[in-house]
Each structure stands twice: as structure tokens, then as C-alpha cells.
N, C-alpha and C positions, 0 to 999 in steps of 0.2 A: 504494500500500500504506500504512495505516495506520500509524501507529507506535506501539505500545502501551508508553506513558509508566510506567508502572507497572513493569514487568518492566525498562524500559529505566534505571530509578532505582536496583531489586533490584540490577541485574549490576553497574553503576557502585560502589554500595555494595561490595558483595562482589569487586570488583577492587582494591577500596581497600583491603578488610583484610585480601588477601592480600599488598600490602605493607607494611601494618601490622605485619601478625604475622610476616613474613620479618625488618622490623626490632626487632622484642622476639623472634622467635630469636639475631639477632647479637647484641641489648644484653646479653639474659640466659644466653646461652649455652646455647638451648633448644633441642636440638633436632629435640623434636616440633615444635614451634609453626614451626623451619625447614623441616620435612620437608613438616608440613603446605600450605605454599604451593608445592610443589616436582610436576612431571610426573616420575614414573621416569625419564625420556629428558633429560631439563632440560639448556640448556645455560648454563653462565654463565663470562661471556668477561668479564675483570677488564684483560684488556692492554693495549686502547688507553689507558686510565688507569692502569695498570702504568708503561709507556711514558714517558707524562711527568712518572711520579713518580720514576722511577727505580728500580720495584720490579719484579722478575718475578717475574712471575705467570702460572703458566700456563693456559689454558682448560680448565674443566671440563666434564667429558660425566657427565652422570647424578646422580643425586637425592643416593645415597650417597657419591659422588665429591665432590660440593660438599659435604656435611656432614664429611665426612672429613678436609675440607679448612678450611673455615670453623670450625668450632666449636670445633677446638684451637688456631685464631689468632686469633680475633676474643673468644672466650669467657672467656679468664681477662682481658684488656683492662678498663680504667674507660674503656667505652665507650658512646655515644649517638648514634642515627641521629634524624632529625629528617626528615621527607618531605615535600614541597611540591610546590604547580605542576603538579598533574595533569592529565594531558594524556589521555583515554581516548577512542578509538574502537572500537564494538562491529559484527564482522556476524557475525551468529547465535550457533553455535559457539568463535569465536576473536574476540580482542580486540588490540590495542596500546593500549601505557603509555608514555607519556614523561613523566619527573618529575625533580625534582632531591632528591637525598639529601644531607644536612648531616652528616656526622661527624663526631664529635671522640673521637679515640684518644690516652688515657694509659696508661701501664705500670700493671700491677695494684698497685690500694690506692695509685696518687700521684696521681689524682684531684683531690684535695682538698685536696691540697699548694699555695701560691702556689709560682711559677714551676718549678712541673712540667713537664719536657719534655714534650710534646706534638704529637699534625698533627689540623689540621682542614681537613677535604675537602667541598669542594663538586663532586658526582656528579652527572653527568649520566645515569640512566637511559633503554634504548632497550627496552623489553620487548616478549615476546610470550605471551598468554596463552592458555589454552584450559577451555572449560567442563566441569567435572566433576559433576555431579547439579546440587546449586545452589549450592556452590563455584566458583569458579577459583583455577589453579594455573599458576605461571610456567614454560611451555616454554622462553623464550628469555631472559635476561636480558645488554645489552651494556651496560659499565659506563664510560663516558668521566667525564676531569676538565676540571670548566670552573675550578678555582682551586685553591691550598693557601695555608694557611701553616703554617708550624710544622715540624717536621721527620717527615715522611714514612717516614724510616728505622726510625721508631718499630716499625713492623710488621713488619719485619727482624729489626728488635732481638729481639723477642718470640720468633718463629722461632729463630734462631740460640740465645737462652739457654735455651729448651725443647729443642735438640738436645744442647748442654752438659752439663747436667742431666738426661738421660736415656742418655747413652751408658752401654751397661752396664760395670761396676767388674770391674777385674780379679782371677781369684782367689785365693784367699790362700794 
């Protein structure tokens, strides 16, 4: 069988910027541009990398679940994903991605501060993809850590003062 180089270039491109656009969802706290790379069904399992960070994190089932879940902790962050290292295998309909993601999480607006607390994560991705018209969209997403530095807690931190700050006021 043939292998038509052409379409096989198409799908690689377009596997790439759906984790493109998955990581300018988390930068910018988008999330069309999240949802957009997302299967209704979509699974994204953050735990084996929970695990060694110290953070739990539980497994998400479905497209809204993950936005639900991502975009009120990752979104208000001075945050930056960095992707590298791709790894794609295509047959037909479905694909795998193996890459590694570079993050670096600051509390909102300290950034830009010298000695900001901060964690920066080196992510190992194990994905599974599947084709939508001439799209694809992440079915599976497994998310291990191959390094950190910095303090991890950060994304805890974030969590816990967004439950502080929202717990409703008693009345008066």
C-alpha cells in the first residue's frame, strides 16, 4: 500500500495544533480553543504526575469535566506551556502522541516579579487521538512527570484561595 505523503503531512500538522491550541486554552484561559481539541468522551488522567508531585488530582471523564476542571485552575495562573518532542503515529482514523510539555506556573500577576514562587514541570504526554472531519481531537490524554522544580504546591495554593474567597458570606 502506498502511502500518501501528502495527507500523511495534513494529519501530523493538525495533530500538532490540537496540542497547540489545548496549550493556548490553558495559557489563556480559553476555553473554546480547550474544548476545541477535546472528544465529548475525552479522558485526561493528570495522576501518575499528581503522584509524584504531590498533588491530587483526580481523573477526568468528558470534555466538560476537564474544562470544569482546568480553566478555573490553570486560567487565572501566569502561566506557559511550551510543547516539544513529538512523537506521532497515525493509522487511519486514530493516532498517538507522545511529547513532552514544559510548564511554568506562577500565582496571578507575580509573573514578573524576580523571585516569584513558582513550579516548573517537565510533562511527559501519552495521548490518544481521533479524527474529526479534518480536525483531530484528544480522546485520551495520560499526563506523567519526568522533572520539577520549584514548588508544585503552587497549584494547590490556587485551588484552596479560590475556595476561601468564594465560600458564600454569612447573612447579616
Amino acid at each position: 500500500m502506498e502511502t500518501d505523503l501528502a495527507q500523511l503531512a495534513a494529519d501530523r500538522y493538525e495533530i500538532a495544533d490540537a496540542l497547540h491550541r489545548y496549550a493556548f486554552g490553558l495559557d489563556h484561559g480559553d476555553a473554546d480553543s480547550l474544548a476545541s481539541t477535546l472528544t465529548e468522551d475525552c479522558v485526561l488522567d493528570f495522576r501518575p504526575a499528581g503522584k509524584k508531585l504531590g498533588l491530587d488530582f483526580p481523573r477526568l471523564n468528558g470534555r466538560q469535566a476537564i474544562l470544569d476542571a482546568l480553566i478555573p485552575l490553570l486560567g487565572p495562573l501566569d502561566t506557559s506551556h511550551t510543547v516539544n518532542n513529538l512523537q506521532i503515529e497515525i493509522s487511519e482514523d486514530s493516532a498517538t502522541l507522545y511529547c513532552y510539555v514544559l510548564a511554568q506556573h506562577f500565582m496571578p500577576r507575580e509573573g514578573c516579579r524576580p523571585g516569584s514562587e513558582n513550579a516548573l514541570l517537565m510533562n511527559r504526554y501519552d495521548c490518544e487521538l481521533v479524527r474529526d472531519g479534518e480536525k483531530w481531537r484528544f480522546k485520551r490524554m495520560t499526563i506523567d512527570n519526568a522533572w520539577a522544580q520549584g514548588n508544585p504546591e503552587i497549584l494547590n495554593a490556587l485551588a484552596q484561595q479560590r475556595v476561601l474567597t468564594t465560600k458564600p458570606k454569612p447573612p447579616k
